[in-house]
N, C-alpha and C positions, 0 to 999 in steps of 0.2 A: 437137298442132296440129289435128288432125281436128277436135277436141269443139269448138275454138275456133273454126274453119271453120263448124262445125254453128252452133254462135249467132251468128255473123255472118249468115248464110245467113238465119235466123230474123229478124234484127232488119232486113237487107233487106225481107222478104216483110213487116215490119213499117209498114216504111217505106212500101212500096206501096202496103198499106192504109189510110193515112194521108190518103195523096194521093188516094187513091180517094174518102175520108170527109170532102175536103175541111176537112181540119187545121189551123188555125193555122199559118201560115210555120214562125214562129217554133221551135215543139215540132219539125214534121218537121225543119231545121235542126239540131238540137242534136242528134236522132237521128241524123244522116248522121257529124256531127262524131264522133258515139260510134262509130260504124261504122269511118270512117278511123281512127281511133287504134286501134281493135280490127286490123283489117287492119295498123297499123304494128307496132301487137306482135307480128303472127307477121311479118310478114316481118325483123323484127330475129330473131327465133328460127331463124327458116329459115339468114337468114346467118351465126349464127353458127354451127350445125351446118355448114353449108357449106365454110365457112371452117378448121372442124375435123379436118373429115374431105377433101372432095375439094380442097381449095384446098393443105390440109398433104402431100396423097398427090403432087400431081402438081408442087409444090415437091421435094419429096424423088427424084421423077424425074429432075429438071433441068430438067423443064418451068416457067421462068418466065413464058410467055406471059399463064399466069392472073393476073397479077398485073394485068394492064392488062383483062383480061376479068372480073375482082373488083371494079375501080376502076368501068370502066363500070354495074356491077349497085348498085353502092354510089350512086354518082349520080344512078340513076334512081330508086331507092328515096328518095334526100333529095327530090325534085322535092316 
């Protein structure tokens, strides 16, 4: 997730420079779109490690509450 952080990070400071270089809408545009999707991808990875390990651990406690505090993270993540 890191490495994947690292080029997102990269193609922000991309994007900056774009806008700086006064870019085409359009080009900066399809950059950013590639950004969010890049961003969607690790947060799908994030949850399902999450979902694996700390969501599975405090089920097996009898902690259901996460369940509705999963629902919430999942929700804001579709936005």
């Amino acid at each position: 997730m890191i490495l994947r952080l690292n080029r997102i990070e990269g193609q922000v400071r991309g994007i900056k420079g774009m806008i700086e270089k006064d870019t085409y809408c359009d080009d900066v545009l399809n950059q950013i779109a590639s950004v969010q999707s890049a961003l969607n991808g690790v947060g799908k990875l994030l949850l399902e490690h999450h979902m694996k390990s700390c969501v599975m651990e405090r089920i097996q406690e009898g902690d259901t509450e996460v369940l509705k505090e999963l629902m919430t993270s999942i929700t804001k993540l579709m936005k």
